[in-house]
C-alpha positions as CSV (number, residue, x, y, z in Angstrom):
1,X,-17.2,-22.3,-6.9
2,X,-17.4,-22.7,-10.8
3,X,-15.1,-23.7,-13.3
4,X,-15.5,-21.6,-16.2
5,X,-14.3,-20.4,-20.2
6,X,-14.4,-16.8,-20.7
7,X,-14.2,-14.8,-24.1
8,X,-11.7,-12.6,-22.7
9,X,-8.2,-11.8,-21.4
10,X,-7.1,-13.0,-18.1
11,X,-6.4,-8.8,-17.2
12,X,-10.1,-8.9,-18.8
13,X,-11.1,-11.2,-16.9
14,X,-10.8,-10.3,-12.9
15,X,-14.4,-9.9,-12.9
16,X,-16.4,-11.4,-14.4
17,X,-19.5,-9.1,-16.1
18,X,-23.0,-10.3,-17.4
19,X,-22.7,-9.9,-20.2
20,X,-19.2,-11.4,-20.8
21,X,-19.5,-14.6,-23.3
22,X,-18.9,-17.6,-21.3
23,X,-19.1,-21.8,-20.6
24,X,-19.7,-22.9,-17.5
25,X,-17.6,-26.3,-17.4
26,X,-19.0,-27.3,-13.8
27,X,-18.0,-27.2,-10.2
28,X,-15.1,-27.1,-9.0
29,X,-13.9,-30.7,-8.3
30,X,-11.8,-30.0,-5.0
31,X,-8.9,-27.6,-4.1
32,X,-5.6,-29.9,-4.2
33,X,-4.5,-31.7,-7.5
34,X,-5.3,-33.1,-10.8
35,X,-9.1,-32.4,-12.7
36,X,-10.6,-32.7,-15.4
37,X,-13.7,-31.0,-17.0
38,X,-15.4,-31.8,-20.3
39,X,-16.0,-29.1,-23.1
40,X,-18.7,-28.9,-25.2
41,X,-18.6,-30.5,-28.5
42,X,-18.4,-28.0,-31.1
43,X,-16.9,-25.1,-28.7
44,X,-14.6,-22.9,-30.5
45,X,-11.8,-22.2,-28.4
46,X,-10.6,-19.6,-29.8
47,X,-13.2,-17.7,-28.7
48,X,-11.9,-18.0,-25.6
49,X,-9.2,-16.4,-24.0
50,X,-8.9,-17.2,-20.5
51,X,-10.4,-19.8,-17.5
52,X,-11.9,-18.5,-14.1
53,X,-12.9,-20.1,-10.9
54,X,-15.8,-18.2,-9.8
55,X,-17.9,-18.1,-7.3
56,X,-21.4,-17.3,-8.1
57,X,-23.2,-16.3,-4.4
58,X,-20.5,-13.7,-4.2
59,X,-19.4,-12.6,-7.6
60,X,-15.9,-12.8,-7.2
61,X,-13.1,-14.4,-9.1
62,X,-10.6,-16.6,-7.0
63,X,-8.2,-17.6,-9.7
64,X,-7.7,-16.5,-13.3
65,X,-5.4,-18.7,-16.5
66,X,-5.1,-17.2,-19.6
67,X,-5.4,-19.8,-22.5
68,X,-2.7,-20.1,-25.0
69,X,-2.6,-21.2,-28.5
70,X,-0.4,-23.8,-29.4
């Protein structure tokens, strides 16, 4: 299971397709409370418009969160 930025809407975003932009921010820390993950320096953000957890072994998208400007 992967953390990671997408360059699309979170409706966009249920599955994830090869050739949609992306970050991978790293592996998912655990499945109860707080975490953290670092982004890149010099990511633009507003490139991206939503965060996945993925798994990668069976393509699927567990959880979706659009990202908001504020």
């Amino acid at each position: 299971m992967h953390v990671v930025l997408v360059a699309a809407n979170a409706g966009d975003a249920k599955s994830l397709k090869s050739d949609t932009e992306r970050i991978e921010l790293g592996k998912l820390k655990g499945n109860e409370g707080d975490q953290n993950y670092e982004i890149p320096a010099g990511t633009d953000l507003t490139r991206f418009g939503a965060v996945l957890i993925y798994c990668e072994r069976f393509n699927a998208v567990f959880g979706v969160a659009t990202l908001d400007k504020f």
